[in-house]
N, C-alpha and C positions, 0 to 999 in steps of 0.2 A: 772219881779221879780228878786231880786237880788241872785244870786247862795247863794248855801250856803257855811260857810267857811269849806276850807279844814277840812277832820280829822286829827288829830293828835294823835302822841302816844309817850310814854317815854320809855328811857334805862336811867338806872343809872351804873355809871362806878365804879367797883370794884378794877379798878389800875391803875397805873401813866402813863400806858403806852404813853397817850397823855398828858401829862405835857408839858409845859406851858398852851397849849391850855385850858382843863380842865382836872382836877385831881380826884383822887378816892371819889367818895358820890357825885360830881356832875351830878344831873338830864339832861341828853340831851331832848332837845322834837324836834321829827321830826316831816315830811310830808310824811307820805306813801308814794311813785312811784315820787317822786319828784328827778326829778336829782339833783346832786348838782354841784356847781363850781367848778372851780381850788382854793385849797388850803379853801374847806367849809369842815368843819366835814360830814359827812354823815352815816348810820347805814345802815350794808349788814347784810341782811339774808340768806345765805347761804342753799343749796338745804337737805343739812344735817341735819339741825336744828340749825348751828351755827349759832350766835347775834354776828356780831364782829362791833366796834364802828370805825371810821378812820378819817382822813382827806384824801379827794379825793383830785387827783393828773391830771391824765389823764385817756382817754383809746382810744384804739388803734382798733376798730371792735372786736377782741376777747378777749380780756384782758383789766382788769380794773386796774390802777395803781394808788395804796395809799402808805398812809404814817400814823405810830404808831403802827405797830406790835412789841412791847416791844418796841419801842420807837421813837421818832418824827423823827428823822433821818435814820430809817430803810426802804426804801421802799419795800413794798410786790406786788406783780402782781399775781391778780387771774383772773380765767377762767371764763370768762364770763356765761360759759355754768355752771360752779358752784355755779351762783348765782342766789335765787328765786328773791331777790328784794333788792335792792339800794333805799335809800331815804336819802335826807337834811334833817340837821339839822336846825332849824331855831331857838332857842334859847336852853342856856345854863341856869340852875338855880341851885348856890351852897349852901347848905344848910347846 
């Protein structure tokens, strides 16, 4: 039998921070636990409760390096240990 397809789930973006990429009222839909590549959007849930949107960069065993906190050229590094779950994006829909 053939698997069934991934779940997916949406965040809609509130602000530019990832401009060019997608801008505020664009729909992301990801893949739950799904890593993402260098230079894919992907959406962290943080152990907090924070939803923060990004474009993944790298990461290094304990630190995860993105890019779009306030803007596409900022890169941030968080703690891996801060993070409940990382997932790709797999499409954008602007509405």
């Amino acid at each position: 039998a053939d698997a069934p397809p991934p779940a997916r789930a949406t965040l809609r973006l509130s602000d530019d921070a990832l401009a060019p990429w997608a801008s505020s009222g664009v729909l992301l839909e990801y893949e739950p636990d799904r890593w993402p590549r260098r230079d894919q959007g992907c959406v962290i849930e943080m152990n907090d409760g924070q939803v923060r949107a990004r474009l993944y960069e790298s990461s290094d065993g304990d630190v995860v390096v993105v890019r779009g906190a306030g803007a596409l050229d900022r890169s941030e590094r968080i703690a891996r240990v801060d993070i409940r779950r990382i997932s790709a994006v797999v499409s954008r829909h602007e509405t």
